[in-house]
Wavefront OBJ file of the C-alpha trace (Angstrom):
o trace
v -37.877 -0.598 -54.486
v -37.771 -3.813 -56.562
v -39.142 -7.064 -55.956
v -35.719 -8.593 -54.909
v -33.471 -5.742 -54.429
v -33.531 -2.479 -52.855
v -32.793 -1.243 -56.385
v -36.146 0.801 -58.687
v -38.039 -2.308 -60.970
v -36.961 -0.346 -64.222
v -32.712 -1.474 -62.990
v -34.271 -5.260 -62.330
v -35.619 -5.642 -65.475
v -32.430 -4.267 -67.359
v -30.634 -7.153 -66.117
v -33.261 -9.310 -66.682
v -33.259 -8.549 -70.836
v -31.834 -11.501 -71.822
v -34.003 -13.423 -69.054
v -36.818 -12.047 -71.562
v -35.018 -12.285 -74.854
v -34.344 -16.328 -74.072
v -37.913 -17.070 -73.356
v -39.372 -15.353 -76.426
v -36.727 -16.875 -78.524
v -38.715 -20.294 -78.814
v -37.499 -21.514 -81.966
v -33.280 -22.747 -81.571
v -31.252 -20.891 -83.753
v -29.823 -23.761 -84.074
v -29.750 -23.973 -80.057
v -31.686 -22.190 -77.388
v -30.458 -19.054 -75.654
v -31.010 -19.672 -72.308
v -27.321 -21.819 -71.585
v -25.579 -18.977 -72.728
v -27.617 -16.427 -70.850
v -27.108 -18.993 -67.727
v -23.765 -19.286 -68.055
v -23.094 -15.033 -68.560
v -25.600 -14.970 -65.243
v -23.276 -16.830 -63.499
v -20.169 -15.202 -64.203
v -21.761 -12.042 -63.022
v -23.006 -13.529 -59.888
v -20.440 -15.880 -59.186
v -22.258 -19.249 -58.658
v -20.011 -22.264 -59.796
v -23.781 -24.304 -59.933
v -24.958 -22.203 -62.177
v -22.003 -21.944 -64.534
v -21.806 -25.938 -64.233
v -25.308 -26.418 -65.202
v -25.140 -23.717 -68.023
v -22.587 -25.663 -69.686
v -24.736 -28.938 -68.989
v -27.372 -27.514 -70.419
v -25.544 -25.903 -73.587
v -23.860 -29.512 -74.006
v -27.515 -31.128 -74.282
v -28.544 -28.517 -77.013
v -25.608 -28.924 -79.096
v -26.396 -32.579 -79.204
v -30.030 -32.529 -79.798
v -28.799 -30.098 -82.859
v -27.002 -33.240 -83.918
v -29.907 -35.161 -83.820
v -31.781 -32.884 -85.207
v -29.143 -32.534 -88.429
v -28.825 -36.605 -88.344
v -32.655 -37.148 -89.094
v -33.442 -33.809 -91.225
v -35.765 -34.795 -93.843
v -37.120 -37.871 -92.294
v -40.495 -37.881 -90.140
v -39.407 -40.689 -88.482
v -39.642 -41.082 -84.450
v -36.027 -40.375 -83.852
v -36.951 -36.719 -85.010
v -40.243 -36.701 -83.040
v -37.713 -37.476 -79.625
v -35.665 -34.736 -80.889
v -38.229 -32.244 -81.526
v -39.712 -33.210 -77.910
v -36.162 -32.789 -76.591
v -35.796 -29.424 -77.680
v -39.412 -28.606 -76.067
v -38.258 -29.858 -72.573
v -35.111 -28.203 -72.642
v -36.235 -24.953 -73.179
v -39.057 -25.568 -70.585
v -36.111 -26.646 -68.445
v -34.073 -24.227 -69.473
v -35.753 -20.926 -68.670
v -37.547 -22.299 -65.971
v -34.361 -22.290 -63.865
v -33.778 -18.761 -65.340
v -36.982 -17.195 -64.024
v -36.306 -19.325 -60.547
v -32.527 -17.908 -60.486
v -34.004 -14.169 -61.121
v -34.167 -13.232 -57.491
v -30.847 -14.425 -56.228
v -29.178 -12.853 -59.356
v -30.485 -9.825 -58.643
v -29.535 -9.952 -55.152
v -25.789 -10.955 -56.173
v -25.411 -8.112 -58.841
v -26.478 -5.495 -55.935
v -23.817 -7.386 -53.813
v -21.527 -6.697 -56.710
v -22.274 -2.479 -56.794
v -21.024 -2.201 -52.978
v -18.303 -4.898 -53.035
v -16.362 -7.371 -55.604
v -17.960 -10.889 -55.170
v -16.344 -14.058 -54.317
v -17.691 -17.407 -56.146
v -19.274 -19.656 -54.509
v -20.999 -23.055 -54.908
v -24.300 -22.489 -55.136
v -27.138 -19.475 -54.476
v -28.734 -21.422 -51.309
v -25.096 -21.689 -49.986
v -25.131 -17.858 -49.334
v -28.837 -17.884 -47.817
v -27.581 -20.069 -45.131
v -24.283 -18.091 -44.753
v -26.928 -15.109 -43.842
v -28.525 -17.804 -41.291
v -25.062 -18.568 -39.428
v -24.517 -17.457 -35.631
v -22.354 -14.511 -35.437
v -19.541 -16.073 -34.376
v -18.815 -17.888 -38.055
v -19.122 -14.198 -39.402
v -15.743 -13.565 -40.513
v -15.312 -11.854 -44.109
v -16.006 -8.416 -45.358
v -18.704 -10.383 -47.733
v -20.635 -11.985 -45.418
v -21.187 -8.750 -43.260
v -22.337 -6.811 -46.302
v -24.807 -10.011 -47.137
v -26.144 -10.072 -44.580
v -26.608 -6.406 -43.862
v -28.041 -6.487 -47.275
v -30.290 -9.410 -46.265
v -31.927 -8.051 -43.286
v -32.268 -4.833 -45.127
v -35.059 -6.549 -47.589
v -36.340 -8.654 -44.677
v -37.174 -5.421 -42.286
v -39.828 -2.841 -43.381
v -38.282 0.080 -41.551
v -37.143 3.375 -43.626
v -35.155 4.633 -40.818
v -33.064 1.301 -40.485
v -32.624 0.924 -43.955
v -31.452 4.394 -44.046
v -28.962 3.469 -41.216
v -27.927 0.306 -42.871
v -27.116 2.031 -46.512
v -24.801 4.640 -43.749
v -23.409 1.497 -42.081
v -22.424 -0.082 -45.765
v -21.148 2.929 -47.646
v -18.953 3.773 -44.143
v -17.872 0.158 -44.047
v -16.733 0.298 -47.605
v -14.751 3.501 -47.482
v -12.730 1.777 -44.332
v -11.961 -1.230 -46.253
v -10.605 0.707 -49.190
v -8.776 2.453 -46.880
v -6.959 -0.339 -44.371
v -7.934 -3.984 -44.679
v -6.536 -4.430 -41.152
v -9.158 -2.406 -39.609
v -11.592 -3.227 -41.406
v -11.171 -6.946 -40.209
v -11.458 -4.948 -36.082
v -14.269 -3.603 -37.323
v -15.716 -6.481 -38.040
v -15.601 -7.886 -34.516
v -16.048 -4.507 -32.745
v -19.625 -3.803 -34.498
v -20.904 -7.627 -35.158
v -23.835 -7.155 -32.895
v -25.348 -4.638 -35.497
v -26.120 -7.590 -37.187
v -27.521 -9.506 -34.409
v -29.463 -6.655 -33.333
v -31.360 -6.515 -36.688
v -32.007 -10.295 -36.385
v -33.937 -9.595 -33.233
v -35.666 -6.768 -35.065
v -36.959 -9.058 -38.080
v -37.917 -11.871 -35.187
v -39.932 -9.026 -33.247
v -41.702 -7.603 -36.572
v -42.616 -10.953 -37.827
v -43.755 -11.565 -34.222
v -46.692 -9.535 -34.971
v -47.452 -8.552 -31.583
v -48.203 -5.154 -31.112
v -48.424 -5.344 -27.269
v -46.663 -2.177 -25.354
v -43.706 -4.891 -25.093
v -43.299 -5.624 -28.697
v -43.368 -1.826 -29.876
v -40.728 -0.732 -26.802
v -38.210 -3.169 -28.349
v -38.632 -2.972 -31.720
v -38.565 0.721 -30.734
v -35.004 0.155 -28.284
v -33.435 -1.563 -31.650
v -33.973 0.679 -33.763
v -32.057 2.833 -31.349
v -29.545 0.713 -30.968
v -29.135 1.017 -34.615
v -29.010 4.401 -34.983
v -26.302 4.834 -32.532
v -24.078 2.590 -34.115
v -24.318 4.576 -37.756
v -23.659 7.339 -35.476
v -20.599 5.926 -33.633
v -19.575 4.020 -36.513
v -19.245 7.394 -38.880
v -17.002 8.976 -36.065
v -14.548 6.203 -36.169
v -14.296 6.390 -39.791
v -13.986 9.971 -39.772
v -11.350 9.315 -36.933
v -9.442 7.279 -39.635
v -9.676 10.038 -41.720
v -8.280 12.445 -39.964
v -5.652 10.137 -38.205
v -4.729 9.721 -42.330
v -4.764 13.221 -42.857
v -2.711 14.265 -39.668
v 0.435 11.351 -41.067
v 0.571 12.958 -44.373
v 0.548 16.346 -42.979
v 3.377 15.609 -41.165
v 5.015 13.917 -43.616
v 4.569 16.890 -46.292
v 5.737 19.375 -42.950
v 9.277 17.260 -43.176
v 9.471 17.584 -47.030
v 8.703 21.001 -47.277
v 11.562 21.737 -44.813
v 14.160 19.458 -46.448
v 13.307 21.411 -49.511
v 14.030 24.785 -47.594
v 17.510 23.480 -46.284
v 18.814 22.420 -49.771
v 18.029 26.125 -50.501
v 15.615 24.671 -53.032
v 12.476 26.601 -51.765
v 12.261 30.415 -50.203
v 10.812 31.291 -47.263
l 1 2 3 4 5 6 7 8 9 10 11 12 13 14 15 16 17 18 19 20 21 22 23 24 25 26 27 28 29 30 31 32 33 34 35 36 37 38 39 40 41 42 43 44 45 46 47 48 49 50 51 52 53 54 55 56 57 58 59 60 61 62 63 64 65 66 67 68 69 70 71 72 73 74 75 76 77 78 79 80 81 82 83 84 85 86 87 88 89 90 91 92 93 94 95 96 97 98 99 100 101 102 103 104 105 106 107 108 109 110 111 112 113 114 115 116 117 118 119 120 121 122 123 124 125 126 127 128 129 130 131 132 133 134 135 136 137 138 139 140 141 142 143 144 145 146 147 148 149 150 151 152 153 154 155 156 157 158 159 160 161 162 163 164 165 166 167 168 169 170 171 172 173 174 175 176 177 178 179 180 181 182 183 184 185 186 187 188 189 190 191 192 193 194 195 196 197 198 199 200 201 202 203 204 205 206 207 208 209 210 211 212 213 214 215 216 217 218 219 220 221 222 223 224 225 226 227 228 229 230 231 232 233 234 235 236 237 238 239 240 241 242 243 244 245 246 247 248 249 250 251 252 253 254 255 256 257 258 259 260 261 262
């Protein structure tokens, strides 16, 4: 598991290249890297902050070019600013890049399970993860925060469950929006459940107590993959049943236009 994701290192540091590739490319050709990495980075992730402040930042080294072009040839101070303006914004620059790594990361494994939605900024999603249940009410939010509590437990089993609870989740939605928006409010306690789990484990009590809990949720857990799985399979099969049905009446329409034998 990575460092931010549940993903292996070697897939983090893929999408990291150009993270890499901006911060050993010192010298501007004839601007830094980095606004054009931030600005791809937030197209992928969806962050309007990011996209604003990648065009900020590509604005700043387009002018300092001019500067730079305006006093070639002349070691005058005017060129000294601009040389020191090209320093701090690529300080500046990748700085925020190596700060952003984490939630990009998290946002692009986001993006494997489910299409993203923009939104304003990367802290703006950590507190969506924070909200009561009762403000839970998108697709997104239940898969962020399933994701969330994923990295914050240290549990194989309940990761194991969660990855179950996400993949089933997903196949629903593709399936029928409608219930996927019931399922939503029939199984938001999974998520409340694993709160309580992360708030017992960081607890770090291991009193008879503390381990009977932790040990109750994780049950709790497990039984919902369980009973969630049946009532996708019950989908399923509900799904299967209508179009066998529905191929039942065709085939017999076919028979009584005499265009199909017995």
């Amino acid at each position: 598991m990575g460092f931010a994701t549940k993903k292996p290192k070697r897939w983090e540091l893929r999408q990291l290249t150009w993270t890499f590739i901006s911060i050993a490319m010192f010298i501007p050709f004839p601007v830094h890297v980095f606004p054009f990495v931030m600005i791809s980075q937030a197209k992928k992730s969806k962050i309007r902050s990011w996209y604003a402040t990648g065009v900020a930042l590509l604005m700043v080294e387009l002018a300092l070019f001019a500067s730079f072009v305006y006093f070639f040839g002349a070691f005058s101070q005017g060129m000294l600013l601009t040389l020191g303006g090209y320093v701090t914004s690529y300080i500046v620059g990748n700085g925020l890049l190596l700060n952003r790594a984490k939630p990009f990361l998290q946002r692009l494994e986001l993006a494997e399970v489910r299409p993203l939605a923009w939104i304003p900024t990367a802290s703006s999603r950590n507190r969506l993860q924070e909200l009561p249940q009762a403000t839970l009410d998108t697709p997104q939010l239940f898969i962020e925060r399933l994701l969330h509590w994923r990295k914050a437990i240290n549990n194989r089993a309940i990761h194991q469950n969660i990855d179950k609870i996400i993949h089933l989740f997903h196949l629903l939605e593709q399936r029928d929006k409608m219930e996927a928006e019931k399922f939503l409010v029939r199984h938001a306690t999974v998520v409340n459940v694993l709160m309580k789990y992360d708030e017992i484990e960081n607890s770090r009590l291991n009193n008879q107590v503390a381990i009977e809990s932790k040990k109750k949720l994780e049950d709790v857990i497990a039984k919902a993959a369980i009973a969630i799985e049946q009532e996708v399979t019950n989908q399923f099969k509900a799904g299967i049943l209508d179009v066998s049905a529905e191929t039942d009446v065709y085939i017999q329409t076919l028979k009584n236009r005499n265009l199909l034998k017995d």
